[in-house]
C-alpha positions as CSV (number, residue, x, y, z in Angstrom):
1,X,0.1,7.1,15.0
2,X,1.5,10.3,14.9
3,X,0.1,13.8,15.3
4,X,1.6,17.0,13.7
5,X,0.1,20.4,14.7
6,X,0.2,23.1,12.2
7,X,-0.9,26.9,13.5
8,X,-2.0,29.2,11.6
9,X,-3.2,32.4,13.3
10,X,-6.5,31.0,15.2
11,X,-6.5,28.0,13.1
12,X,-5.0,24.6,13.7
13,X,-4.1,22.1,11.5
14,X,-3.7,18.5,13.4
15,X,-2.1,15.9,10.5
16,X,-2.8,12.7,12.0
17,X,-1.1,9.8,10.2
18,X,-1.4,5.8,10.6
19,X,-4.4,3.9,12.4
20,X,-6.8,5.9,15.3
21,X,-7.4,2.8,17.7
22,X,-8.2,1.3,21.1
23,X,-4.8,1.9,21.6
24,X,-4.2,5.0,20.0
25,X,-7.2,7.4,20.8
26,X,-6.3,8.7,24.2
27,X,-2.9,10.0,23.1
28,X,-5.2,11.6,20.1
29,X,-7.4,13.1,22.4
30,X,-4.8,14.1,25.2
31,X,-2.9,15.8,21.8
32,X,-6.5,18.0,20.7
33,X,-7.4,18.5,24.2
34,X,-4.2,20.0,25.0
35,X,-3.6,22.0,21.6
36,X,-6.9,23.8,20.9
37,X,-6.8,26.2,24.0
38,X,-7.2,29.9,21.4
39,X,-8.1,28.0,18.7
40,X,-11.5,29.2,16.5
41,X,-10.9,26.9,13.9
42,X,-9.8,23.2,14.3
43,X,-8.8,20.9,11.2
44,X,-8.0,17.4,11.7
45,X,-6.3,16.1,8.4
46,X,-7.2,12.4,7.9
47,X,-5.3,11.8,4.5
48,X,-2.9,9.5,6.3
49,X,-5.4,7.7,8.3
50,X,-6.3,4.2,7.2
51,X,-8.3,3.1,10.1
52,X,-10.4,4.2,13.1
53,X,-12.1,2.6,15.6
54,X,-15.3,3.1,17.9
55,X,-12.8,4.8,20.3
56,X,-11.2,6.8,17.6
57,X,-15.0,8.0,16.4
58,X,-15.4,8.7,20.3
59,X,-12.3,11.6,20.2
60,X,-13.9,12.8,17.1
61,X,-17.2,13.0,18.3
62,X,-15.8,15.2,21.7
63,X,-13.4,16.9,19.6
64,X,-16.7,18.4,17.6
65,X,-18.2,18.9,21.2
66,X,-15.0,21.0,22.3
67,X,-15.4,23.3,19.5
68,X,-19.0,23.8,19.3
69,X,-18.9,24.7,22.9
70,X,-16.1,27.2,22.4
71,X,-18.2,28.2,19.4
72,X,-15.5,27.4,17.0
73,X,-15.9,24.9,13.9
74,X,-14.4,21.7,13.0
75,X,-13.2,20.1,9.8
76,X,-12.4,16.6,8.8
77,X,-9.6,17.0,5.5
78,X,-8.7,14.5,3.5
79,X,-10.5,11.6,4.9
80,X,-10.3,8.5,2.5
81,X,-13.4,6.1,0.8
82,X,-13.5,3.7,4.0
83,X,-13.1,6.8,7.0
84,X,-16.0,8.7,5.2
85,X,-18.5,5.3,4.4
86,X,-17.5,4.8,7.9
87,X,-18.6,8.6,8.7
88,X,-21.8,7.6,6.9
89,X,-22.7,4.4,8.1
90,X,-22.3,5.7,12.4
91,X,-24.5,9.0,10.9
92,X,-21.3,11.2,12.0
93,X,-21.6,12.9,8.3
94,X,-25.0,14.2,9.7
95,X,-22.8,16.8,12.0
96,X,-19.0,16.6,10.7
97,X,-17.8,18.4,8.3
98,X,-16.1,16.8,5.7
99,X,-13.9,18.2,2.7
């Protein structure tokens, strides 16, 4: 997996590319926990993604905690078919936002 963060005034883009897993989620958080100090608006772009796990819905789930208790928003871009049935299926397109 690789992470590419994109600034934009109080806006962050985080590109995420290949598979969010077991293996891969810590570094995922570590990267959002240690980039979104300033930031209002947080955008995690899933077009590369083909695959997360439980652990990767975990970082996702804290990430939207982070941000709602910063009062900030979150934004899931470019997720594919599977990501977003799998969105639907755990309920997490009940409180993500999703473009």
């Amino acid at each position: 997996m690789t992470i590419q963060n994109k600034p934009e005034g109080t806006a962050l883009t985080m590109a995420i590319e290949g598979r969010i897993d077991t293996q891969t989620a810590p570094d995922l958080q570590d990267a959002i926990q240690n980039s979104i100090e300033g930031v209002t608006d947080l955008i995690l772009d899933f077009t590369d993604v083909g695959y997360i796990s439980s652990a990767g819905l975990r970082v996702v789930l804290l990430a939207q905690n982070w941000m709602d208790a910063k009062g900030g928003t979150m934004l899931i871009r470019g997720a594919g078919k599977n990501i977003v049935n799998i969105f639907k299926i755990t309920g997490f397109d009940n409180f993500l936002t999703l473009e």
